[in-house]
N, C-alpha and C positions, 0 to 999 in steps of 0.2 A: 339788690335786696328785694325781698318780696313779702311786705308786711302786713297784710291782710293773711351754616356753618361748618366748620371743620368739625369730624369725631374721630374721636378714637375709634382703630376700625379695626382691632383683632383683641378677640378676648385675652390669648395670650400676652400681649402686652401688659396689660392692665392688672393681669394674673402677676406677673413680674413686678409691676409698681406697686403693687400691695405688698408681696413678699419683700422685697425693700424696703418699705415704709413699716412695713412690722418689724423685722431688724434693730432698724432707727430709734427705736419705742421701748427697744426691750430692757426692761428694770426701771421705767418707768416708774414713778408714785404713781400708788392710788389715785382717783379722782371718783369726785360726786359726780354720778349718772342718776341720782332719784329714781323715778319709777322708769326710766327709758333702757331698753333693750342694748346689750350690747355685744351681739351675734350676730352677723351677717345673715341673709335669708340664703335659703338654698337657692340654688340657682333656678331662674324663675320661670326657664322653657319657653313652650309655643303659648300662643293663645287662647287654642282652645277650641274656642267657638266665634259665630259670625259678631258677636257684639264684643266681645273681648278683642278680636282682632282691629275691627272698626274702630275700635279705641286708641289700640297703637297707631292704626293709618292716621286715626287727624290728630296725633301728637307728632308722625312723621312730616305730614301736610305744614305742621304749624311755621316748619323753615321756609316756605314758601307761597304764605300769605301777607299782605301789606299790610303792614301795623300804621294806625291811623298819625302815628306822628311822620310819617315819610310823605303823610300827605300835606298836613301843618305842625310844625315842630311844635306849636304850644302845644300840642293835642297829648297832653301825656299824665290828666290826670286819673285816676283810676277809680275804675266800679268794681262791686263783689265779683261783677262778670265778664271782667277787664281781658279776661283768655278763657275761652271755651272749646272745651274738645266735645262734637256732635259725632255720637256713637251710637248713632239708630235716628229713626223717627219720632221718640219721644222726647229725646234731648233737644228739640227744635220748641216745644213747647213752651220752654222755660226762657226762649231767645226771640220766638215771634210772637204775632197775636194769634189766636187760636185758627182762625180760618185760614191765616196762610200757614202754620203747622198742619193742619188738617189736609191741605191742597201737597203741598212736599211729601206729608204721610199716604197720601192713594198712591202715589209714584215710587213709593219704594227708596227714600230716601237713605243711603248708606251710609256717607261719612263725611266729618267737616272740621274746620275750625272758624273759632269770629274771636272777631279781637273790637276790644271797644276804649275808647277814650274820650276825655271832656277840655276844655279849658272854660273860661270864664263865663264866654259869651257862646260856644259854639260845642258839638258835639258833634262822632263819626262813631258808629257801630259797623262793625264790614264783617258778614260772614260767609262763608265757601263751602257751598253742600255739595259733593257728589254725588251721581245718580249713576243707573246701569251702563247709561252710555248718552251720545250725544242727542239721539232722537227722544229718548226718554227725560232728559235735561228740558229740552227745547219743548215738550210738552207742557211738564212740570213751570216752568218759569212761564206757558199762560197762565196757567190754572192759580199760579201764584197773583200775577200781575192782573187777571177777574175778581179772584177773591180783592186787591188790595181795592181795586178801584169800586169796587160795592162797600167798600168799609164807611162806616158811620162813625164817627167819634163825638167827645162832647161838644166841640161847636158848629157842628154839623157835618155834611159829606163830605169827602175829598176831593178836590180837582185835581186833574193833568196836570206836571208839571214836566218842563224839559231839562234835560241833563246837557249840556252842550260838550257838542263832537262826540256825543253819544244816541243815535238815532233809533238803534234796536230797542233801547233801555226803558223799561214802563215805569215809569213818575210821578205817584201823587204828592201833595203836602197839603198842610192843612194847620192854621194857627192854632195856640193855645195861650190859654192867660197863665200865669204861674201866679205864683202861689208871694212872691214879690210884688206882685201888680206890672211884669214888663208881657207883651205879649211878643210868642216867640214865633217860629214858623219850624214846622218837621217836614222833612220830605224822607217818605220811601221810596225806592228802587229794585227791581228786577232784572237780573241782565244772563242770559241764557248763554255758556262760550264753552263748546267739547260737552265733555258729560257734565261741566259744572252748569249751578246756578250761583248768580254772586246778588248777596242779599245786603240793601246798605240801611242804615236811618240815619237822617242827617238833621241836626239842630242847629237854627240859626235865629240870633236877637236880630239881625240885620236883613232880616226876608230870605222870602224864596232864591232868590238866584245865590244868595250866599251858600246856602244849605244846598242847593245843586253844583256849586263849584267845590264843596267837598266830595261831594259824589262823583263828579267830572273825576278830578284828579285820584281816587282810587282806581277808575277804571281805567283811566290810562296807563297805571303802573301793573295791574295782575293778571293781566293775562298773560304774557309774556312769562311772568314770575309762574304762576300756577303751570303753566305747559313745560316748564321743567322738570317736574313732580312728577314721578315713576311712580307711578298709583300698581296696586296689588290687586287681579281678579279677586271678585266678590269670593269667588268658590277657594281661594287662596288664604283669605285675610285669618283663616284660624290658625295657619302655620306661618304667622309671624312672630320672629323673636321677641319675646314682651322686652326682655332686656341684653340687647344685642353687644354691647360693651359690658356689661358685668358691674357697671356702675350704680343700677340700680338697685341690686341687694346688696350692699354695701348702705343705701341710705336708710335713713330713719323716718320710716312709716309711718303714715298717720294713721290715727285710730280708724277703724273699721267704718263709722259713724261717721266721719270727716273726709272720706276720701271722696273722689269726684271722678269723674273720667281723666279731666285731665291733671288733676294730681293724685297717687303717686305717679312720676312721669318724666321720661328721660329727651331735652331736646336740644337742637345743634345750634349755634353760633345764633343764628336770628331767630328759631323759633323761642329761645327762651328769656328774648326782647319784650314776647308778650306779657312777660310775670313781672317785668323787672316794674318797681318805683316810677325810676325815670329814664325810660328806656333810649332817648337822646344819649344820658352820660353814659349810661350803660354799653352802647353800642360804639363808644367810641373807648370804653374802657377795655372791652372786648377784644376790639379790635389789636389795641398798643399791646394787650397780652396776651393774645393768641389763643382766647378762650374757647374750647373746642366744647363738649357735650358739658351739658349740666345737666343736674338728677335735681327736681324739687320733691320734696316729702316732707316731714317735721321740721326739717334741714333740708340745705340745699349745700350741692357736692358743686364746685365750678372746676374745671379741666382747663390749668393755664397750660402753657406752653412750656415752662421748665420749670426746675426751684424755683426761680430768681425772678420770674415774672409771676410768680402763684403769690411771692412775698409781698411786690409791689403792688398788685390787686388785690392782698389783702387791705393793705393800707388805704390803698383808692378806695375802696366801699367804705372803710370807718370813717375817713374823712368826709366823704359824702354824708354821712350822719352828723357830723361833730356838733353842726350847729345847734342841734337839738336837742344836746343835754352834755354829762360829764360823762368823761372818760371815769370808767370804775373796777373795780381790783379781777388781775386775770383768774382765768381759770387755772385753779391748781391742779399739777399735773398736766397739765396741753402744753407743750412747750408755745412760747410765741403768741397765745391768744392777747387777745384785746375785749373788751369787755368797754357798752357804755349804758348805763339809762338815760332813755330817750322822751321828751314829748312834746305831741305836734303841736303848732300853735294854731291849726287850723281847728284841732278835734278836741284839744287837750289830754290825747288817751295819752298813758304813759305804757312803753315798752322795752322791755330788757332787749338788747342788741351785741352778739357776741362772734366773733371773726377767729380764724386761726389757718395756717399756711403749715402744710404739710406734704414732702415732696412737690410734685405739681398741680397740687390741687388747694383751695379755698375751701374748709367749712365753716355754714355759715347759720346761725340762728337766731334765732328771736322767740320771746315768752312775754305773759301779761306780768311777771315781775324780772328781777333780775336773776334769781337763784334759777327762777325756770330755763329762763335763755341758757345760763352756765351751765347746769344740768344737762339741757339738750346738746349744747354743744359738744361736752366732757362725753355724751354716749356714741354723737355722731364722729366725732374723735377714732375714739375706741372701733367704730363699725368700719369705721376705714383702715386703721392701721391693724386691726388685727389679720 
């Protein structure tokens, strides 16, 4: 769930499971959709241009970048900016401080994804920018690692700090008091590998060396993971399929106003780890059901591996909620939905939470009441089985 891998790999298939799943559906009741659409989009083509494409690259990228819990399993709590798709040089802005966006921006920064997580005491931001190529990389990650070490903050400079078994790797840190009275330690990192740069910020209560063996440990795990990644010439990236399974217009769009780079957005088995909650149970939910592409948008479409394992992952996410409030009345007309109000006891927000299994797939929704969640689900329903 997402409350803030294997894919299907021919349209025709997919073209086939709709046509079936519409079958399935026909003479259906009615159901409430409120104000949500319930058309499928035409199908949604190339990219375009160089920033549209760049957008699909670091939603493709996203399958193989380290998500911060593979580095410490606590590491799974979530920020607004918990999964980022960098689709130009000014998407960096909103991920770095301004002089290392500025230093990644003369170099022609292309495409990326970060993914960031917290637990109590500790935090790990990890992000993966692409440049033109490996000299231009290796440029860029000075210019990055000058700007960082001229950086000032509120308790003054930065110093050097070391990343162990990481010797290329540029490292400052520098404490800060918070806002509790604990003082903590941040360390940044620069590390130059092929055409990437890999960019970290690491938080630790426990000092420096703690906050540098979170960084150790992502670097040991991505490179190997990113030299996987069949990256698209720059001159290419506007004749990528935006939606290369067909699963995407099939989801439920967010408003114009709410979309991002990386939602609306289709990704495989681990890139769409970065969206989930708690990407731990997630990832092992995935795993026992065979969970191939997911589409996030107002809703989120999950690709199990047959009926029978789309049923039981429905159930798996509800019950991952249960604790958090009552099970409440389905959506009429969805065959099999579940329906709960939810709220957290960390935020006290309350949120509608609504699940339904159809053919192999999971739709899944959420709203700031309950009728909204059933609404959005009753249309996300509809967008797929029709």
């Amino acid at each position: 769930m997402n409350l803030s891998g294997g894919r299907i790999r021919w349209s025709v298939l997919v073209a086939a499971a709709f046509t079936a799943l519409s079958a399935g559906v026909a003479g259906a009741q009615p159901v409430d959709t409120g104000p949500y659409p319930t058309v499928p989009s035409p199908p949604l083509g190339a990219a375009g241009s160089l920033q549209a494409g760049a957008r699909v690259e670091g939603q493709r990228m996203a399958d193989f970048v380290v998500g911060p819990w593979e580095v410490d399993p606590t590491l799974v709590g979530k920020f607004d900016t918990s999964a980022v798709v960098i689709d130009g040089p000014e998407a960096l802005r909103v991920e770095l401080p301004t002089e290392l966006a500025d230093a990644a921006a003369r170099h022609n920064a292309i495409d990326g994804f970060g993914s960031a997580r917290w637990a109590d005491d500790i935090e790990l931001q990890h992000i993966v920018i692409r440049f033109a190529d490996a000299d231009t990389a290796s440029a860029a990650a000075r210019d990055l690692a000058s700007a960082l070490a001229a950086r000032t903050v509120p308790g003054g400079p930065v110093v050097a700090a070391i990343v162990p078994g990481h010797p290329d790797t540029a490292a400052f840190a520098n404490p800060v008091d918070e806002e509790d009275g604990r003082q903590v330690t941040y360390v940044r990192a620069i590390t130059a590998h092929g055409p990437y740069v890999f960019s970290q910020r690491a938080m630790a209560a426990d000092g420096v060396d703690e906050a540098a063996r979170l960084i150790a440990g992502m670097l040991d795990r991505q490179p190997a993971r990113i030299d996987r990644f069949q990256t698209t010439p720059p001159a290419l990236l506007g004749t990528l399929a935006v939606d290369p399974t067909g699963l995407l217009a099939r989801t439920l769009a967010p408003d114009a106003a709410d979309a991002t780079a990386a939602v609306p957005g289709s990704y495989g088995t681990h890139g769409a780890l970065h969206f989930q909650d708690d990407p731990v149970q997630s990832g092992q939910a995935f795993g026992k059901y065979g969970v191939g592409t997911v589409a996030y948008g107002q809703a989120a479409i999950y690709q199990g591996r047959d009926v029978g394992a789309a049923s039981l992952l429905r159930d798996h996410l509800f019950e991952e909620y249960a604790p958090f409030g009552d099970e409440a009345t389905a959506v009429s007309g969805v065959p099999g939905s579940r329906c709960a109000g939810l709220t957290f006891p960390t935020t006290g927000n309350f949120r509608g939470y609504c699940l339904a299994a159809t053919g192999p797939y999971v739709v899944e929704a959420e709203g700031a009441t309950l009728i909204d969640a059933q609404q959005r689900l009753a249309a996300q329903f509809l967008l797929l089985t029709r």
